[in-house]
C-alpha positions as CSV (number, residue, x, y, z in Angstrom):
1,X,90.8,81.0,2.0
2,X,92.0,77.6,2.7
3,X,95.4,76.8,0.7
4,X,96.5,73.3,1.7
5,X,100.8,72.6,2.3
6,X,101.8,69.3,1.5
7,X,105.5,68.0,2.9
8,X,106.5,64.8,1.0
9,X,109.5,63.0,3.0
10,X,110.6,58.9,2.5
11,X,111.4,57.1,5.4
12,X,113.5,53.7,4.7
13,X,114.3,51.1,6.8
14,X,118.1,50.4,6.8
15,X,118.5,48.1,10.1
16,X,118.0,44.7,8.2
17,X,121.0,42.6,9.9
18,X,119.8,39.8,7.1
19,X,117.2,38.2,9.0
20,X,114.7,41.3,9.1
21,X,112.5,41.2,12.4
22,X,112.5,37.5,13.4
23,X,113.4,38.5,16.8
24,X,113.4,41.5,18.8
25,X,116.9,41.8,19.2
26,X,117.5,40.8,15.8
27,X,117.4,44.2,14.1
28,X,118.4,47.6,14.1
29,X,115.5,50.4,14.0
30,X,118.1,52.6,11.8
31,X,116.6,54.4,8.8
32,X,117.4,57.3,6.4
33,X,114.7,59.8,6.6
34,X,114.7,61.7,3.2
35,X,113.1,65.3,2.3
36,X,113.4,66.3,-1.5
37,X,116.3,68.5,-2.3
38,X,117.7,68.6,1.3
39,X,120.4,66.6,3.3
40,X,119.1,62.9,4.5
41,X,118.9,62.7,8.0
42,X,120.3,59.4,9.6
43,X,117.5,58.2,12.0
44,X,116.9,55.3,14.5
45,X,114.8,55.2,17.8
46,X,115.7,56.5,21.2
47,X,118.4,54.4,23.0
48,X,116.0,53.1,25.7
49,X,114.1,51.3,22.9
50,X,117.1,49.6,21.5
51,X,118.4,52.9,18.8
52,X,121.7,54.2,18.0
53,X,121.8,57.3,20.3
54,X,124.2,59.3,17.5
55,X,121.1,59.0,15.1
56,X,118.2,61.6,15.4
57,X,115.4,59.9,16.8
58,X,111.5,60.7,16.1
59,X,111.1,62.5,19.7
60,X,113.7,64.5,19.7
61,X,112.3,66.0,16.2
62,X,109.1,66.7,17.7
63,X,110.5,68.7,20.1
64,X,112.7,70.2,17.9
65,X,110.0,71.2,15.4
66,X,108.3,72.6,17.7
67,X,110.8,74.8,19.3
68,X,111.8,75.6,15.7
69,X,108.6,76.9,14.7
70,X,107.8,78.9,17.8
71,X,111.0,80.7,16.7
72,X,110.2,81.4,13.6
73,X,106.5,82.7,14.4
74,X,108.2,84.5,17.4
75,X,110.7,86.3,15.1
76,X,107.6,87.6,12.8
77,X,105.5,88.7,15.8
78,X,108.3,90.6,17.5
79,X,109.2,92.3,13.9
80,X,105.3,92.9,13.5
81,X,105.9,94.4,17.1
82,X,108.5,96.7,16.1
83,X,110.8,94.3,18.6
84,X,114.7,94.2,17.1
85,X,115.8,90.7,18.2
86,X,119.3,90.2,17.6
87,X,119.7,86.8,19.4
88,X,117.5,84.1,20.0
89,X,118.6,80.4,21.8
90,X,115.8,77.9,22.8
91,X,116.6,74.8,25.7
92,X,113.5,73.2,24.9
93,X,112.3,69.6,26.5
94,X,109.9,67.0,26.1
95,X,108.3,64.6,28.5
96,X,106.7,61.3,27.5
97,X,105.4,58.7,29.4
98,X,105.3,55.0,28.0
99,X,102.3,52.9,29.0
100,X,102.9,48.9,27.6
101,X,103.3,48.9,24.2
102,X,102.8,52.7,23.4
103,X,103.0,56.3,24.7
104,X,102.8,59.8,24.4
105,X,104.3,63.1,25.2
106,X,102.3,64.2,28.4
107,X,104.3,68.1,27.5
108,X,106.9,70.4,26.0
109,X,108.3,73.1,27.7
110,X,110.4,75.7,25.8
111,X,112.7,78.0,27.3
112,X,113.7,80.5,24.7
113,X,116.2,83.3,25.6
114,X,115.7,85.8,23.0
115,X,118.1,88.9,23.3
116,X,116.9,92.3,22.0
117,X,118.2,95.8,21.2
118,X,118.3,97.8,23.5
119,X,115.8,100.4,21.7
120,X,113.7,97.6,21.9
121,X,110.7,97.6,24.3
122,X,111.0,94.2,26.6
123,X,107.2,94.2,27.5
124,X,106.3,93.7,23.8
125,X,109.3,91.4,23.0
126,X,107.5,89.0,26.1
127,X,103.7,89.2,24.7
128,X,105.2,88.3,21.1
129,X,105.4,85.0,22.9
130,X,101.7,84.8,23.3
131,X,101.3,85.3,19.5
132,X,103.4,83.2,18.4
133,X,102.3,80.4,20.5
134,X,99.3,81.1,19.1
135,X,100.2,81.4,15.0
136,X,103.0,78.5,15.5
137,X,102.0,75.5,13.1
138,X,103.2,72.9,14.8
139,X,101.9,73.5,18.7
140,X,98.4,73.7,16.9
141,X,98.8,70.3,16.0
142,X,99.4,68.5,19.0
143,X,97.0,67.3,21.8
144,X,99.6,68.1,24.6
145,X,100.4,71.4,26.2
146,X,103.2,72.9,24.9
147,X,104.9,75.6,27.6
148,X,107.0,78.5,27.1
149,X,109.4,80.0,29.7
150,X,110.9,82.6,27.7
151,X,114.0,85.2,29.5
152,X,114.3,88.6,27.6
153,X,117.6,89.9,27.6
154,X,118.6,93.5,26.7
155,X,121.7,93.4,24.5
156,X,124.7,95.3,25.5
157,X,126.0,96.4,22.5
């Protein structure tokens, strides 16, 4: 059955230097990106499009919701697995490329390294990748290839 999620978040444009947008160089693309009952997040665009580069900027939170949520589906599969993970750190990337006035991400590649118990079994920690690829919200959306380059490591302790 089909049991729709819906995520309510405000966006507000705080870059108004007093003249609004009578020029391009006239105002700052800073804004406050709010999501009930959580902490605001300052925003702006990237720095190459005239943002504030200590602000989180809309590309950078694709990318990051999508590495986050190929982590969380990868955790489930390898506990559905029987797989003990007991470290997980992703160095994921984005590409875009900019044609005139617009653009679009032409790929995302993440490159989780996921460490596992060592009772673990490392072929079934590496096809949980496959799953979760597959069951991760967000990579279902887009209409760009996401990658994944994952590295299993086989804890020490």
């Amino acid at each position: 059955m089909n049991h729709p999620h819906r995520y309510r978040v405000d966006v507000e444009w705080t870059g108004n230097r007093g003249t609004g947008t009578d020029g391009y160089r006239n105002y700052s693309r800073n804004h406050v990106i709010r999501i009930p009952g959580k902490p605001d997040l300052a925003g702006s665009s990237d720095p190459t499009f005239r943002g504030d580069a200590t602000r989180h900027n809309p590309e950078d939170m694709l990318v990051a919701a999508l590495s986050a949520c190929h982590m969380l589906s990868y955790l489930h599969m390898a506990t559905v697995a029987g797989v003990v993970v007991v470290a997980y750190d992703d160095n994921a990337e984005g590409t875009m490329a900019t044609e005139g006035d617009g653009g679009h991400f032409t790929e995302v590649v993440l490159r989780p390294v996921v460490t596992i118990r060592a009772d673990s079994d490392p072929g079934k920690a590496l096809a949980a990748h496959e799953a979760a690829h597959h069951a991760c919200f967000i990579a279902n959306s887009v209409n760009f290839p996401v990658r994944c380059e994952p590295r299993i490591v086989i804890s020490s302790d």
